[in-house]
C-alpha positions as CSV (number, residue, x, y, z in Angstrom):
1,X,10.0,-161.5,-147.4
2,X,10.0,-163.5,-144.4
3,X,7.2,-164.8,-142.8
4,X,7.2,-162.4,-139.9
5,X,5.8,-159.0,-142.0
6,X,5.8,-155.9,-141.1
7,X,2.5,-153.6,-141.3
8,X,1.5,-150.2,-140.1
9,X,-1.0,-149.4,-137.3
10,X,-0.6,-147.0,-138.2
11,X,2.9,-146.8,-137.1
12,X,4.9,-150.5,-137.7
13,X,4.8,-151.7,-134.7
14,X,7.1,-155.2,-134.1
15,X,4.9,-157.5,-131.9
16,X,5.0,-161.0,-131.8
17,X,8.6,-161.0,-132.7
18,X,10.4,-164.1,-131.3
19,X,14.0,-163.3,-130.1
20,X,15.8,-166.6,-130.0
21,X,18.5,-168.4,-127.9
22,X,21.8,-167.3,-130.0
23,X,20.9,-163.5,-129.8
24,X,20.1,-163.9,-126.0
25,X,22.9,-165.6,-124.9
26,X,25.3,-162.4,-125.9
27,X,22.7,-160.3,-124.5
28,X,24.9,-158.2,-122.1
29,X,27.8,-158.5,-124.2
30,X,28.8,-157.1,-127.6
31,X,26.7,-155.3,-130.0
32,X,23.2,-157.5,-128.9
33,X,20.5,-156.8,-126.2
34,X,16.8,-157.3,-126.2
35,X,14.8,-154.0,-126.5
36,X,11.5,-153.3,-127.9
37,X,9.3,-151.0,-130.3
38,X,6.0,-149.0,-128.7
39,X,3.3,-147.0,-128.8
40,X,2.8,-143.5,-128.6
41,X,0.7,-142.4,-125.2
42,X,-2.8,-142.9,-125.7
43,X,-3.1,-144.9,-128.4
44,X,-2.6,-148.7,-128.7
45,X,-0.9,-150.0,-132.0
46,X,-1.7,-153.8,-132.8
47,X,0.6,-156.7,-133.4
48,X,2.4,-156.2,-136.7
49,X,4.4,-159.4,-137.2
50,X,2.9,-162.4,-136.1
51,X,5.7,-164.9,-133.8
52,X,6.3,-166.9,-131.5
53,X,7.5,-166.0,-127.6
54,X,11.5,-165.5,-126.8
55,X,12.7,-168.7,-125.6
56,X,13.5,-167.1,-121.9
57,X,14.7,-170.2,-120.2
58,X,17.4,-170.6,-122.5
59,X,19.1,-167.3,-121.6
60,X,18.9,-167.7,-117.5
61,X,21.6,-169.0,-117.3
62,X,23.7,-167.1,-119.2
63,X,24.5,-163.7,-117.2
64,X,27.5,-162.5,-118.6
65,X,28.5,-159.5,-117.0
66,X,29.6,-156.2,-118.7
67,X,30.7,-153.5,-116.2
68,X,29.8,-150.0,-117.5
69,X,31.1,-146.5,-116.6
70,X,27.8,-144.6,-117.0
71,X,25.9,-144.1,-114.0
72,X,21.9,-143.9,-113.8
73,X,22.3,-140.2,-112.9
74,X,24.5,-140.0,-116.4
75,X,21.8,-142.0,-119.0
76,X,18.9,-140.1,-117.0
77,X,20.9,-136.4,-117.7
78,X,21.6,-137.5,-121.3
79,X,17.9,-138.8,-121.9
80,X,16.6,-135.4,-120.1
81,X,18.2,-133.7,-122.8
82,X,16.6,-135.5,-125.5
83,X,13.3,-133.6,-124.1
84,X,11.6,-131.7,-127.0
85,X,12.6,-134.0,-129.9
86,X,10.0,-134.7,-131.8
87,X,9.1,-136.8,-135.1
88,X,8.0,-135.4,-138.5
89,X,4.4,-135.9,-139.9
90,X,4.9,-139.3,-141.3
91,X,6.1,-140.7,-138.2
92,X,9.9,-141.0,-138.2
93,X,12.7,-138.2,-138.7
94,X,14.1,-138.8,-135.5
95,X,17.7,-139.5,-135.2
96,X,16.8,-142.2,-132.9
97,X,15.0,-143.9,-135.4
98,X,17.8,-143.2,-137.8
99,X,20.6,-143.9,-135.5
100,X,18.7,-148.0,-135.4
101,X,17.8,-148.3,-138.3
102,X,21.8,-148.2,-139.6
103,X,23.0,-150.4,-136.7
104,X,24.2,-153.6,-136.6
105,X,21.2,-154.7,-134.6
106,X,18.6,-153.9,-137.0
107,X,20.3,-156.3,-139.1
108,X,19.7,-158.7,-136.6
109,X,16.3,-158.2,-135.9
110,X,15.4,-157.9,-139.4
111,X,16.9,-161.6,-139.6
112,X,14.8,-162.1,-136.8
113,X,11.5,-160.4,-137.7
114,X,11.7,-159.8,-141.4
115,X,11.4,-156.6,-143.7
116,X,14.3,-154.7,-144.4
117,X,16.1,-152.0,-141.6
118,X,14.3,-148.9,-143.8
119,X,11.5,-150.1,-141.8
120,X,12.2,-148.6,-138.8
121,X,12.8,-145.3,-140.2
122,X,9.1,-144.0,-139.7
123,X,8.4,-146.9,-137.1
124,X,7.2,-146.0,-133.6
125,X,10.7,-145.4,-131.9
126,X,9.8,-145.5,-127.7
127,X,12.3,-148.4,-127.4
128,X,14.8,-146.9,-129.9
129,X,15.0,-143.8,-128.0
130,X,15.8,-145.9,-124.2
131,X,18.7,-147.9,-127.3
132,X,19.6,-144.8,-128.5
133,X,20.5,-143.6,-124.8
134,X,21.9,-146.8,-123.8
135,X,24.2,-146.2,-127.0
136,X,25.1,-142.9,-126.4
137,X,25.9,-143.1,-123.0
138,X,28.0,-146.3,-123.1
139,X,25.5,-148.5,-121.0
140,X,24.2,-150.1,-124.1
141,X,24.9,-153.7,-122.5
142,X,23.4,-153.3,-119.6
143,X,20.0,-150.9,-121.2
144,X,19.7,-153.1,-124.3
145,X,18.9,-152.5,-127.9
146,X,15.8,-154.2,-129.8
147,X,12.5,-152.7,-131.1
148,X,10.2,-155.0,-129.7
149,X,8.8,-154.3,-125.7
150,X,8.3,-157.6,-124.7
151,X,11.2,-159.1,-126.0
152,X,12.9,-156.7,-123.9
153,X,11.1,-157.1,-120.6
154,X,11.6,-160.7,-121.3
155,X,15.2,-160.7,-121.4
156,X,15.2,-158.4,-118.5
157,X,13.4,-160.9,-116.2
158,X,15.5,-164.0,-117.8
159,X,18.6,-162.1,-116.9
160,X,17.4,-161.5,-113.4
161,X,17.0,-157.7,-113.8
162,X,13.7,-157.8,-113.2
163,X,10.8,-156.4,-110.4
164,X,8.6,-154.7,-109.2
165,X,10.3,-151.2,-107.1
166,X,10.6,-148.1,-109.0
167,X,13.9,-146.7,-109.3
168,X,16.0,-144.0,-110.9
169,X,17.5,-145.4,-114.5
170,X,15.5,-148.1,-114.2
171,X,13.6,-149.1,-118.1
172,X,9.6,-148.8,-117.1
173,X,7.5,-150.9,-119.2
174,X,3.4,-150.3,-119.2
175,X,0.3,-151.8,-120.1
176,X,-2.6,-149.4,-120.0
177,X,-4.9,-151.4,-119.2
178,X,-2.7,-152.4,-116.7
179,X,-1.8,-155.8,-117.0
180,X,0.7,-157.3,-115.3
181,X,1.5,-159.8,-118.2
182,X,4.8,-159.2,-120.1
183,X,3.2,-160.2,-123.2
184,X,0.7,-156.8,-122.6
185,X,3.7,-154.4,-122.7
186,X,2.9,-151.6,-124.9
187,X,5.4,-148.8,-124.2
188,X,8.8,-148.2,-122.3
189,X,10.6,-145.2,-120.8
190,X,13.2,-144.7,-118.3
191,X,12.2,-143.9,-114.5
192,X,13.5,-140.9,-113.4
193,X,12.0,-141.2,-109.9
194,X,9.4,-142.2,-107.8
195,X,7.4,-139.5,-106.5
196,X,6.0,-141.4,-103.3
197,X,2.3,-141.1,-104.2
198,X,0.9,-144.1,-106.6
199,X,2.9,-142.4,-109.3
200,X,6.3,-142.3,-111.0
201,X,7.9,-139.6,-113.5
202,X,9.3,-140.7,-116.7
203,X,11.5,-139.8,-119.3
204,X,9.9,-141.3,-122.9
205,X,10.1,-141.0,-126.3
206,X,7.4,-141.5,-129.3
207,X,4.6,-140.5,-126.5
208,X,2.7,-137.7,-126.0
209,X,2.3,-135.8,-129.8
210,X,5.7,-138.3,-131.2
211,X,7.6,-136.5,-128.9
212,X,10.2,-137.7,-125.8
213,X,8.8,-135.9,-122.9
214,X,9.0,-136.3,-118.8
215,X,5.7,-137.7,-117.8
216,X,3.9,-138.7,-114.5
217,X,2.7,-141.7,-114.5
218,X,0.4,-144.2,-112.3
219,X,2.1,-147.3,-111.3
220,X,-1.2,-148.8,-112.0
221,X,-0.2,-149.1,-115.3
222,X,3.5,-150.5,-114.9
223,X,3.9,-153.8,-115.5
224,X,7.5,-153.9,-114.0
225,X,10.7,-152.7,-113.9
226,X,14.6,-153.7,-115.9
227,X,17.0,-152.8,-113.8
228,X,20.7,-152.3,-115.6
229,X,23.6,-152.6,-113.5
230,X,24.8,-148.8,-113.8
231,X,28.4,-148.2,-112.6
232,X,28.4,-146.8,-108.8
């Protein structure tokens, strides 16, 4: 095993993971993009592998661009209809969780974290779901794929996608205690809009009961925004 472990809280929960320069400097190209595991609503899951912070500086300048077709109107109609899905009693079952867990970035992440990609199968899936759509609706290089929250908002930000203005497609990461510290990020969704009022509705997965849901939520508790270059 390598020295990053994996242990449950009760859900594994990857924090801590270090995503290094070779996987962010392809991260808007290819089959490789910073994403990040979660916590269900409610409910904070401690660190489960102990790391080191993603070397940010060493990806800023290297901003590839990968035009997609998908629009944020497109990833936000596909995620809507994920609505409903939920997970089984031990955690996982979701085909989100499945559909990572037999990709070629769990192999990399496993390299990076350690364990085995089995792992993910019953681990809390909030960032696999936003991979999943990014996948599915062929704006994977510009959503990302990892299963790890910070890393994500970190390569975000390194790739200059990052700020503070809620906005449709955008990936929403919180803190509920609401910290604006990257390193705080506990959860992610997409933004389906801002509703003009201190709050912001949502489409997440592993919240609620383990389920993806549309949520309102304060932007109190966002800690900032990823904004993927959607096609026009």
């Amino acid at each position: 095993m390598a020295k990053h472990r994996f242990t449950r809280a009760p859900k594994i929960n990857y924090a801590g993971a270090a995503l290094g320069a070779t996987v962010l400097l392809t991260a808007f190209g290819g089959h490789t993009a910073a994403l990040a595991d979660t916590l269900q609503t409610g409910a904070q899951h401690t660190a489960g592998i102990a790391g080191h912070d993603v070397h940010a500086e060493n990806a800023s300048a290297q901003r590839a661009e990968t035009a997609v077709t998908a629009t944020a109107t497109q990833v936000l109609a596909l995620a809507r209809q994920q609505i409903g899905t939920s997970e089984n009693a031990q955690g996982g079952g979701t085909k989100f969780q499945e559909w990572y867990a037999s990709s070629p970035r769990a192999a990399e992440t496993v390299r990076r974290d350690g364990g085995a990609p089995r792992d993910y199968l019953n681990a809390a899936w909030c960032s696999m779901f936003v991979s999943w759509v990014g996948e599915h609706s062929g704006a994977r290089s510009q959503v990302g794929w990892d299963a790890y929250t910070v890393t994500h908002a970190k390569w975000f930000k390194a790739n200059g996608r990052w700020g503070s203005t809620p906005k449709p497609g955008a990936v929403v990461f919180f803190a509920w205690d609401g910290s604006k510290d990257l390193d705080s990020i506990q959860h992610v969704g997409f933004v389906e809009k801002d509703n003009g009022d201190g709050t912001i509705t949502t489409i997440e997965g592993n919240t609620g009961n383990g389920k993806v849901e549309e949520r309102v939520r304060p932007t109190s508790q966002v800690v900032g925004y990823g904004y993927p270059h959607y096609a026009a």
